[in-house]
The first five atom37 places (N, CA, C, CB, O) and aatype in JSON, in Angstrom:
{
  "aatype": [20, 20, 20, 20, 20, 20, 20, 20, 20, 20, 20, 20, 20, 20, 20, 20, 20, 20, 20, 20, 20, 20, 20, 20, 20, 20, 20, 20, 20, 20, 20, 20, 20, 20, 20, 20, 20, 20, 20, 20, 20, 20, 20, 20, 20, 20, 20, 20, 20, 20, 20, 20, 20, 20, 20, 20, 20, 20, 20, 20, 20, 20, 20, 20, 20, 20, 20, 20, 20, 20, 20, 20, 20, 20, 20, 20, 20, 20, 20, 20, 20, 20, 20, 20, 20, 20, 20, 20, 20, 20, 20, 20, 20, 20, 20, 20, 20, 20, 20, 20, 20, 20, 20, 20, 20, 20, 20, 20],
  "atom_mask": [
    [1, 1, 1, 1, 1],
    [1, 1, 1, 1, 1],
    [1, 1, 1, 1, 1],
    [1, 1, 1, 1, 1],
    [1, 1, 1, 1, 1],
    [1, 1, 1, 1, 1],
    [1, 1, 1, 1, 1],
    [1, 1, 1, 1, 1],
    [1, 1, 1, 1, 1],
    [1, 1, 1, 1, 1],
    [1, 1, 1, 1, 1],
    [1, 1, 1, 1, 1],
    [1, 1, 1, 1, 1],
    [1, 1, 1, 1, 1],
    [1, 1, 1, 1, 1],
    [1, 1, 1, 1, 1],
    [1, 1, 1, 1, 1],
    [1, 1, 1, 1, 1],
    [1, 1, 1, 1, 1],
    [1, 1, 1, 1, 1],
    [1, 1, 1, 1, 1],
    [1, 1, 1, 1, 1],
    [1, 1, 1, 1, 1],
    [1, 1, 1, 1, 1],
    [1, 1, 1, 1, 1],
    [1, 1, 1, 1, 1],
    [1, 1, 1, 1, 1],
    [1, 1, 1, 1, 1],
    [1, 1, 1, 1, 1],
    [1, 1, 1, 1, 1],
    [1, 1, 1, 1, 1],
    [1, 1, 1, 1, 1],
    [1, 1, 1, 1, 1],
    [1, 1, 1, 1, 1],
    [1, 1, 1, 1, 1],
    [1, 1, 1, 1, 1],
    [1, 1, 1, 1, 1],
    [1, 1, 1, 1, 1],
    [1, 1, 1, 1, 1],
    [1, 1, 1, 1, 1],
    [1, 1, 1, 1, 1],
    [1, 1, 1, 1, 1],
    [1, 1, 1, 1, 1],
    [1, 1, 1, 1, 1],
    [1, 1, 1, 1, 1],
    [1, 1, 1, 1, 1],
    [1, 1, 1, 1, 1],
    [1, 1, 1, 1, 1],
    [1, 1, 1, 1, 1],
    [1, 1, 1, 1, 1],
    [1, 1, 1, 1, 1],
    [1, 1, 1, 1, 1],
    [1, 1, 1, 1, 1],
    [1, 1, 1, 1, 1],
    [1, 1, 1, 1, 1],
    [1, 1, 1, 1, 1],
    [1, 1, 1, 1, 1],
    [1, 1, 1, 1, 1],
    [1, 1, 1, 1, 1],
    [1, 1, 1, 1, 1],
    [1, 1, 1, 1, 1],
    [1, 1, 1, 1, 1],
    [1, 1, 1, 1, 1],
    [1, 1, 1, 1, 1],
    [1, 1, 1, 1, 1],
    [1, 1, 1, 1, 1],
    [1, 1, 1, 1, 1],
    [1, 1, 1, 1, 1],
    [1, 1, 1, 1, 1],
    [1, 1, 1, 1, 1],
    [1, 1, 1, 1, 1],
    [1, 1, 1, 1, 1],
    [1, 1, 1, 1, 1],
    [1, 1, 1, 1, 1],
    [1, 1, 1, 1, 1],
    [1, 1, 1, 1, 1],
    [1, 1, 1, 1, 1],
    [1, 1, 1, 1, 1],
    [1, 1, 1, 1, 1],
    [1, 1, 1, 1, 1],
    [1, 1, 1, 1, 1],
    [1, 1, 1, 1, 1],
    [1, 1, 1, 1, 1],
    [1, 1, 1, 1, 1],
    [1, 1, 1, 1, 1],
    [1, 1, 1, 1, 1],
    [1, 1, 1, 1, 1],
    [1, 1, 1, 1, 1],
    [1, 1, 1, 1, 1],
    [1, 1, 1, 1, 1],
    [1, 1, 1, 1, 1],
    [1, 1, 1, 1, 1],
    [1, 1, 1, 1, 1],
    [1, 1, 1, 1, 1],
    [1, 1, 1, 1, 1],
    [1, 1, 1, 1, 1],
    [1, 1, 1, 1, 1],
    [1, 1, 1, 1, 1],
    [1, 1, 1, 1, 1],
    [1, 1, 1, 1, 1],
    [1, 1, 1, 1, 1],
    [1, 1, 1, 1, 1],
    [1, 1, 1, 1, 1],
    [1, 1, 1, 1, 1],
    [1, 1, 1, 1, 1],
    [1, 1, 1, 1, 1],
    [1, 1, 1, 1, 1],
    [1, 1, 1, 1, 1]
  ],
  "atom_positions": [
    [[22.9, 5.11, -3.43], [21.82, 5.68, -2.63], [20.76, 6.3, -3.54], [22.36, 6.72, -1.64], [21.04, 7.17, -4.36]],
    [[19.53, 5.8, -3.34], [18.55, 6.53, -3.73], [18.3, 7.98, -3.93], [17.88, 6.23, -3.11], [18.04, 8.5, -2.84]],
    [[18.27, 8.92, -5.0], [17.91, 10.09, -4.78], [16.34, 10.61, -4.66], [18.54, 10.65, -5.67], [15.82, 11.35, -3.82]],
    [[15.83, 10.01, -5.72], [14.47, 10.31, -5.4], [13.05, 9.17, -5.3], [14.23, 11.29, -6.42], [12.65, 8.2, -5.93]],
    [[12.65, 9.91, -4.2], [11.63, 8.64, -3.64], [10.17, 9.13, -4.03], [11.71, 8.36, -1.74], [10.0, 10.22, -3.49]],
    [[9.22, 8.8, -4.66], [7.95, 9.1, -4.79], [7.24, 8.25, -4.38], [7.6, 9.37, -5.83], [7.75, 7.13, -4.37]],
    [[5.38, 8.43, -3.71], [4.49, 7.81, -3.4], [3.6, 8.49, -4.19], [4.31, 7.66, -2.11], [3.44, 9.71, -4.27]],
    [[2.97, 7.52, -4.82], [1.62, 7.77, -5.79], [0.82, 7.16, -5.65], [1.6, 7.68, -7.0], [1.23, 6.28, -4.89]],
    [[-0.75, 6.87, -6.03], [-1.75, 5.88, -5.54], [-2.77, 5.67, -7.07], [-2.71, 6.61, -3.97], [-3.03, 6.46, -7.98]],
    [[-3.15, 4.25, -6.84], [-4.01, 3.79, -7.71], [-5.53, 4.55, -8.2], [-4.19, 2.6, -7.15], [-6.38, 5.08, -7.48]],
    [[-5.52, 4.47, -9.0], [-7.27, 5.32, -9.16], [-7.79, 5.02, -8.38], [-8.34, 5.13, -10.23], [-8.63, 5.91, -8.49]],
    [[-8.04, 4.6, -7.72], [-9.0, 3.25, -6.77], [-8.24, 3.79, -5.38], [-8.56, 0.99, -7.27], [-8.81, 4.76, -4.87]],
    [[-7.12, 3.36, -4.75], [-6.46, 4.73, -3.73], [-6.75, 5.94, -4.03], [-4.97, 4.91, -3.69], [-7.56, 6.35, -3.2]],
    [[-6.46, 6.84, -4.92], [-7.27, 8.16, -4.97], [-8.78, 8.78, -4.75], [-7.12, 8.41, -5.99], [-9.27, 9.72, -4.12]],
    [[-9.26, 7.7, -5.62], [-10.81, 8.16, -5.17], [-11.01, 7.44, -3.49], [-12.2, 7.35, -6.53], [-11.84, 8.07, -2.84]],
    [[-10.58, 6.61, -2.98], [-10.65, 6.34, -1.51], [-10.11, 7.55, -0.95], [-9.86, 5.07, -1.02], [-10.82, 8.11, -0.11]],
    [[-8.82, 8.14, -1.29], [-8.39, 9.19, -0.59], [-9.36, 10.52, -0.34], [-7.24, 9.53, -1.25], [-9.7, 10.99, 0.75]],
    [[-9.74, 11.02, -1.84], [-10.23, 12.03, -1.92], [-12.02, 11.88, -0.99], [-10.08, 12.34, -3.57], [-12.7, 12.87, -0.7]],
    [[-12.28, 10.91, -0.79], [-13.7, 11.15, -0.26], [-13.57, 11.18, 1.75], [-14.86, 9.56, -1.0], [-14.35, 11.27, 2.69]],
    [[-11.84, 11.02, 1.52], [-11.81, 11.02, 3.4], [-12.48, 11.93, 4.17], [-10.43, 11.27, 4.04], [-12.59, 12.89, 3.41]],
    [[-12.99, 12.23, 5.2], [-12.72, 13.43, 5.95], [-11.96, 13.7, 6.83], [-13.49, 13.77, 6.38], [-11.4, 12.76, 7.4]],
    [[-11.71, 14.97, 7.22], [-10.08, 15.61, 7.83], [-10.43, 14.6, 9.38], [-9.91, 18.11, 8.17], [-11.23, 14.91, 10.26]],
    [[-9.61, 13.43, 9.34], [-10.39, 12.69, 10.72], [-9.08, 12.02, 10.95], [-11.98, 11.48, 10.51], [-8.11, 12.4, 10.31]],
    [[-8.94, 10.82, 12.02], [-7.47, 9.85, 12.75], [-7.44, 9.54, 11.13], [-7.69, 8.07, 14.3], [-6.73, 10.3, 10.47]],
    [[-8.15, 8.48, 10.39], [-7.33, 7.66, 8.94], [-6.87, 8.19, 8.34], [-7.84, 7.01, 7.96], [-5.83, 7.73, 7.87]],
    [[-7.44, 9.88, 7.82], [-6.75, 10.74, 7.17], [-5.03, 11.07, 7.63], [-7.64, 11.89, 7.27], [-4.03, 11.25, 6.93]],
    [[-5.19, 11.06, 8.68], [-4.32, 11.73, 9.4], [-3.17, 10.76, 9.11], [-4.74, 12.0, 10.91], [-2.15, 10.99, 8.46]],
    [[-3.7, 9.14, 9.98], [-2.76, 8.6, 10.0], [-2.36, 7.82, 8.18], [-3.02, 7.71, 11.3], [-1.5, 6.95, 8.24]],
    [[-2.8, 8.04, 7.05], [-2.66, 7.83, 6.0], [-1.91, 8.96, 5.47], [-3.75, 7.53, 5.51], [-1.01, 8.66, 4.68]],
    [[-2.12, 10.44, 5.79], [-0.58, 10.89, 5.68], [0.67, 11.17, 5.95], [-0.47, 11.32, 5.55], [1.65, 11.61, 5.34]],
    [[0.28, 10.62, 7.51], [1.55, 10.19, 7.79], [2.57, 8.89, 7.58], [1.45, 10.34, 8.76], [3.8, 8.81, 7.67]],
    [[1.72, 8.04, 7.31], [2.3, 7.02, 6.46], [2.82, 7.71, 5.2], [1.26, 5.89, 6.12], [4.05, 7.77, 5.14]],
    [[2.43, 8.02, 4.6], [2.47, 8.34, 3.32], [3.74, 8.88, 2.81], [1.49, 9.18, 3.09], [4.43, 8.58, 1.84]],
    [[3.91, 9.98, 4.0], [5.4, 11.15, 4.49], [6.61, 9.62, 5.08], [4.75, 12.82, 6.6], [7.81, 9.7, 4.79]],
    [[6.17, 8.59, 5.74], [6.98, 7.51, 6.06], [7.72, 6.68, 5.08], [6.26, 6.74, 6.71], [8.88, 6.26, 5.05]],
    [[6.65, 6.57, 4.25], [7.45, 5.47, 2.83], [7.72, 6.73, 2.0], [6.19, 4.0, 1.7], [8.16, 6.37, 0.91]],
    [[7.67, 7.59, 2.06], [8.75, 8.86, 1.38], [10.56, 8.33, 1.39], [8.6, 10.59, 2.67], [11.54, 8.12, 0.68]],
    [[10.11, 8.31, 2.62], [11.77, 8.45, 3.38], [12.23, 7.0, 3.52], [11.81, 9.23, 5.18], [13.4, 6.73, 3.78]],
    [[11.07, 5.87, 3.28], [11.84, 4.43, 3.85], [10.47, 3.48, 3.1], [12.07, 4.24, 6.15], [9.58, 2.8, 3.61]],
    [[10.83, 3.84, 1.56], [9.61, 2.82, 1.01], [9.96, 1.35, 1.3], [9.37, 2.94, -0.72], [8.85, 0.83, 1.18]],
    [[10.55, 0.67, 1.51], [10.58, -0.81, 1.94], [10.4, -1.1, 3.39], [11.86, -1.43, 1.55], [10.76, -2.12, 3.98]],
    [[9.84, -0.11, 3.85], [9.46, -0.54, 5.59], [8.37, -1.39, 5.98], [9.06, 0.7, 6.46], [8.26, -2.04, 7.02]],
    [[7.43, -1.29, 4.85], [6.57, -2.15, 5.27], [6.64, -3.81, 5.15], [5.56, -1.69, 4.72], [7.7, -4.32, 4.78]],
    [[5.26, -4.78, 5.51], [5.81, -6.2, 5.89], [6.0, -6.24, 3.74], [4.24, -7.71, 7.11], [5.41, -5.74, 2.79]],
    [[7.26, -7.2, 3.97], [6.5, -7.76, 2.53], [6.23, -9.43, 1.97], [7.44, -7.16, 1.38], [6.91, -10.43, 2.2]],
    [[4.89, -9.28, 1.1], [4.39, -10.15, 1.22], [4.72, -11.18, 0.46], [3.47, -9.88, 1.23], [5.07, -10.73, -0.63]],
    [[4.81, -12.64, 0.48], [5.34, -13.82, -0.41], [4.35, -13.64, -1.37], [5.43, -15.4, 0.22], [3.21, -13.19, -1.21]],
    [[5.07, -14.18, -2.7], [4.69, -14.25, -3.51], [3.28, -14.99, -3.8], [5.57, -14.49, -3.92], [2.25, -14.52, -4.28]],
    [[3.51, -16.02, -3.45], [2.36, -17.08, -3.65], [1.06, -16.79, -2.68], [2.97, -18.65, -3.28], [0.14, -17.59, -2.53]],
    [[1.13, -15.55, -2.07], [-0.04, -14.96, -1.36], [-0.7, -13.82, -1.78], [0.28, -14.69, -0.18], [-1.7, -13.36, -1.23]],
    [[0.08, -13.19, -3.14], [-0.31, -12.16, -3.89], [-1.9, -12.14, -4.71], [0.8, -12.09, -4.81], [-1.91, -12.78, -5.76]],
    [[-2.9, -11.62, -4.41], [-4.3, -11.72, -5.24], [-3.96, -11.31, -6.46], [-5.55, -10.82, -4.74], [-3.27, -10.34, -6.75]],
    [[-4.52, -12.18, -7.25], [-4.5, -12.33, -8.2], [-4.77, -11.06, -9.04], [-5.13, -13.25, -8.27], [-4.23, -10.87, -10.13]],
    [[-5.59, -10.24, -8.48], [-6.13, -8.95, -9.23], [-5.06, -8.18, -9.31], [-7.28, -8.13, -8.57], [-4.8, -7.43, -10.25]],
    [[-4.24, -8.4, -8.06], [-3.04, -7.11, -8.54], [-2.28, -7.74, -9.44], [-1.91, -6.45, -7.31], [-1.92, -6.96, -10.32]],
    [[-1.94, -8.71, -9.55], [-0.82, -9.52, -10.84], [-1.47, -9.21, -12.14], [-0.68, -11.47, -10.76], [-0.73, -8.77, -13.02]],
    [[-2.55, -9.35, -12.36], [-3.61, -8.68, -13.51], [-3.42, -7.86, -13.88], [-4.71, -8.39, -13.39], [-2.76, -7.69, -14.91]],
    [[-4.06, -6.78, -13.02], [-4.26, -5.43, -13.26], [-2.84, -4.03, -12.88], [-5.63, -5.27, -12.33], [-2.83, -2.85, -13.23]],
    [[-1.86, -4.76, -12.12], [-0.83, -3.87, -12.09], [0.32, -4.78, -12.68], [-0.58, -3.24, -10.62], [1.01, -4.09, -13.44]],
    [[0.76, -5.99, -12.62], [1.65, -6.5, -13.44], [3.2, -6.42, -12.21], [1.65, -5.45, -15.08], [4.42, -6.34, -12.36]],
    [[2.37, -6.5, -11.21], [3.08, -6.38, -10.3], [4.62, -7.29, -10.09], [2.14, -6.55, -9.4], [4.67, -8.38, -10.66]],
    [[5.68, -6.92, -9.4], [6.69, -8.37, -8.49], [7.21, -8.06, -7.4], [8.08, -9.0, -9.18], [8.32, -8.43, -7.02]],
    [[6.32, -7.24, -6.71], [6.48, -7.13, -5.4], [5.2, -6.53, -4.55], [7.66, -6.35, -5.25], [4.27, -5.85, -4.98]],
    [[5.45, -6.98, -3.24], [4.3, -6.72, -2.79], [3.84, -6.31, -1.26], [3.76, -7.69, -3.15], [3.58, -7.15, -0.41]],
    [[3.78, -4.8, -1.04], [4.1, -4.74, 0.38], [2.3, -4.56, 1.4], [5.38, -3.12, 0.53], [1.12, -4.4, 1.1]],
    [[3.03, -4.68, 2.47], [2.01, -4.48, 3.22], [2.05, -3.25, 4.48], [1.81, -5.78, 3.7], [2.87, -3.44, 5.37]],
    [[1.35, -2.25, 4.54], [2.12, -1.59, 5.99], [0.74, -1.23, 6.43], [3.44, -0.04, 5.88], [-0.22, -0.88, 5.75]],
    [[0.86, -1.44, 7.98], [-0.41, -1.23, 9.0], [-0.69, -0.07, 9.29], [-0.33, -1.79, 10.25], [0.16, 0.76, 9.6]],
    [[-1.3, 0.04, 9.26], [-2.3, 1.54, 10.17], [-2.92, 1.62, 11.45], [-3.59, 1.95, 9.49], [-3.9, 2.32, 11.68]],
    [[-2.26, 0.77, 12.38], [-2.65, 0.58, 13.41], [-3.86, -0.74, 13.37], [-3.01, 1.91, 13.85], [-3.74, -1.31, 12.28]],
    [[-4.63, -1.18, 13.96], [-5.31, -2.59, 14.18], [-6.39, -2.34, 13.13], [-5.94, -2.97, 15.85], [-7.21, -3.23, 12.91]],
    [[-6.42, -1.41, 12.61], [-8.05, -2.14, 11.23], [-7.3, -1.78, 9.99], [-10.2, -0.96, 11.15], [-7.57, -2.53, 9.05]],
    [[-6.39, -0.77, 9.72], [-6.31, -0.33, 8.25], [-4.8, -1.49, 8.07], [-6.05, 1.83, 7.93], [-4.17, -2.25, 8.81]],
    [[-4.75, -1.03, 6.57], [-3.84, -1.79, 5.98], [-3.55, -1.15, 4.72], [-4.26, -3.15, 5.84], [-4.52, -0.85, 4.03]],
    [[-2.1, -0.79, 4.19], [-1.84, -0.33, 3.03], [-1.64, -1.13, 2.25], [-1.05, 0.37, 2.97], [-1.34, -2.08, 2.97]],
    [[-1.56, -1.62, 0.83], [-1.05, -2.35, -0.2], [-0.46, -1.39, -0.57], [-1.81, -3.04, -1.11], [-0.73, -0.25, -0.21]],
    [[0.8, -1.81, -1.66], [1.38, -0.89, -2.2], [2.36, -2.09, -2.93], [1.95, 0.35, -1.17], [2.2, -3.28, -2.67]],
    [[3.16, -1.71, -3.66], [4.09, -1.96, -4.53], [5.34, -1.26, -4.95], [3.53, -2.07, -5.35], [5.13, -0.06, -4.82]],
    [[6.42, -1.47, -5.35], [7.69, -0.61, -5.31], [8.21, -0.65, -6.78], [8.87, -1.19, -4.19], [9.06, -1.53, -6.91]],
    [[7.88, 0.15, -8.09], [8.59, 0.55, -8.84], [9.88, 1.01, -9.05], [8.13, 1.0, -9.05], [10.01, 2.06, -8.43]],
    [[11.1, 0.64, -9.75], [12.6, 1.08, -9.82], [12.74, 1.68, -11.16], [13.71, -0.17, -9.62], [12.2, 1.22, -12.17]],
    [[13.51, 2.77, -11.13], [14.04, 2.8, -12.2], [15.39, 3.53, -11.62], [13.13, 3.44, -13.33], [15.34, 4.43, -10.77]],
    [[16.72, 2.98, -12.23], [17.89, 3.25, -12.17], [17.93, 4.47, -10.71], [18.36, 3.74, -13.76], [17.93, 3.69, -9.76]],
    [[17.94, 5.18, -10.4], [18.18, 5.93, -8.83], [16.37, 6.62, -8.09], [19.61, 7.74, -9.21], [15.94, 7.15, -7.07]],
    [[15.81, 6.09, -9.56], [14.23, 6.62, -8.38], [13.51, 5.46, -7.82], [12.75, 7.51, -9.29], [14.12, 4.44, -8.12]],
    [[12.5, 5.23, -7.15], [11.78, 4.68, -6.47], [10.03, 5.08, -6.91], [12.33, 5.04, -5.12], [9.71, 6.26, -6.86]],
    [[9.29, 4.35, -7.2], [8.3, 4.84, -7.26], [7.64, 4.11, -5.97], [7.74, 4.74, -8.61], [8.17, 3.04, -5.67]],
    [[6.59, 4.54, -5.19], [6.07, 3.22, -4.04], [4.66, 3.79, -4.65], [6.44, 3.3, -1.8], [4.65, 5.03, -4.69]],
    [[3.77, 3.33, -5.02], [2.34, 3.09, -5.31], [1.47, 2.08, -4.57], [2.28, 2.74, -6.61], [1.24, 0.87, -4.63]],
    [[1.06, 3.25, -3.76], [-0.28, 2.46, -3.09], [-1.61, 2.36, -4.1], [-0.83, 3.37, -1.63], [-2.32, 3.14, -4.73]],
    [[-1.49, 0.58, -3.81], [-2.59, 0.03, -4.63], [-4.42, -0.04, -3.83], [-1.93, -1.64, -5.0], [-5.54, -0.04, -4.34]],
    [[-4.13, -0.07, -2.98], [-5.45, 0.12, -1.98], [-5.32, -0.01, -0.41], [-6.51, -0.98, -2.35], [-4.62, -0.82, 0.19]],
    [[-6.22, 1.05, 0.19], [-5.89, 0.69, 1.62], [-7.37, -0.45, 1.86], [-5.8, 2.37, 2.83], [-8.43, -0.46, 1.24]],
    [[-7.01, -1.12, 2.73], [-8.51, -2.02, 3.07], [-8.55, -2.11, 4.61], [-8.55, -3.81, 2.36], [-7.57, -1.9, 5.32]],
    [[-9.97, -2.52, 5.12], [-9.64, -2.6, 6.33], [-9.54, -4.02, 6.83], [-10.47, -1.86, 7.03], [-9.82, -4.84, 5.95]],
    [[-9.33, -4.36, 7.61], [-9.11, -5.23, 8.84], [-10.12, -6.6, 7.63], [-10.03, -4.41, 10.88], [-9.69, -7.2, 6.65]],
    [[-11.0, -6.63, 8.04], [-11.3, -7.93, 7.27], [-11.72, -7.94, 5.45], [-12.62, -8.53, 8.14], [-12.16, -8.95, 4.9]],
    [[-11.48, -6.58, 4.71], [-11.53, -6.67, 3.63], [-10.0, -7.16, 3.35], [-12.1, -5.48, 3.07], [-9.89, -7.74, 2.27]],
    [[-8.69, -7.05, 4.17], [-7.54, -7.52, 4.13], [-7.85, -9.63, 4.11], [-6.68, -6.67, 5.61], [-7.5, -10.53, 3.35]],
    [[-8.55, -9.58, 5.2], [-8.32, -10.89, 6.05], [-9.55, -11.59, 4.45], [-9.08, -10.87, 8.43], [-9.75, -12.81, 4.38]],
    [[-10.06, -10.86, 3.62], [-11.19, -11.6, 2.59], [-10.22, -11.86, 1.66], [-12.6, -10.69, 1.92], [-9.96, -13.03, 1.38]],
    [[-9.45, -10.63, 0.94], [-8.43, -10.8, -0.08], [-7.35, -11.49, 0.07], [-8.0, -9.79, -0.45], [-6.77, -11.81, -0.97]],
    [[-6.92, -11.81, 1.01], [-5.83, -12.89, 1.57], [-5.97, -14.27, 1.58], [-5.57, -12.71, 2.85], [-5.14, -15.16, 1.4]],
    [[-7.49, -14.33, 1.88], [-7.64, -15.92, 2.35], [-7.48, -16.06, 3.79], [-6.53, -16.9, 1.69], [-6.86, -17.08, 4.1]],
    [[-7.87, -15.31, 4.75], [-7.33, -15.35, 6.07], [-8.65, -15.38, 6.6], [-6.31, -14.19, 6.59], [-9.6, -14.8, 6.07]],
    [[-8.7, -16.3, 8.03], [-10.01, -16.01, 8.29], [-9.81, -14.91, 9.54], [-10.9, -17.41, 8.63], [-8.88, -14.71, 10.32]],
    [[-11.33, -14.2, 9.34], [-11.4, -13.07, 10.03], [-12.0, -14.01, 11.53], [-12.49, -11.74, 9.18], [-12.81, -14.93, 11.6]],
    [[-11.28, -13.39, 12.5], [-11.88, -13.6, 13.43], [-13.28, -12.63, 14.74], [-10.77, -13.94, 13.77], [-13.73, -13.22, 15.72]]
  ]
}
């Protein structure tokens, strides 16, 4: 069993974080946040061969999750191990069709 679980965020998640105001995304972004505390593999996760390329780049990633924020937001994140910790690092939240651009999905 896991003892310790951390959530940390990308420069790029941070400065998104820090310019929020106290509003629902805030809200519901820390409560996510308090969620993959307690159950970092809850979110969808994503096949490999659908991974953008930028995160394989720039984080060196091999895994790759996804968790919703209700119908526009979207978390990225990723799951670091080391022997009994967990790291979960959110790599960017995007919305609804900056998801559906980086995917290859068409927005409808």
């Amino acid at each position: 069993m896991l003892k310790n679980i951390t959530v940390s965020g990308s420069k790029e998640f941070i400065k998104f974080y820090r310019k929020l105001e106290e509003d629902s995304l805030k809200h519901r972004l820390d409560t996510a946040i308090d969620f993959l505390k307690k159950n970092p593999s809850s979110g969808d996760r994503i096949k490999a061969n659908l991974w953008p390329a930028k995160y394989i780049k720039k984080y060196c990633i091999n895994n790759l999750y996804r968790y919703s924020l209700g119908s526009n937001w979207r978390i990225i994140y990723t799951l670091v191990g080391q022997s009994d910790k967990i790291n979960c690092v959110i790599l960017e939240i995007l919305d609804h069709k900056e998801y559906d651009d980086l995917f290859g999905y068409k927005t409808s």
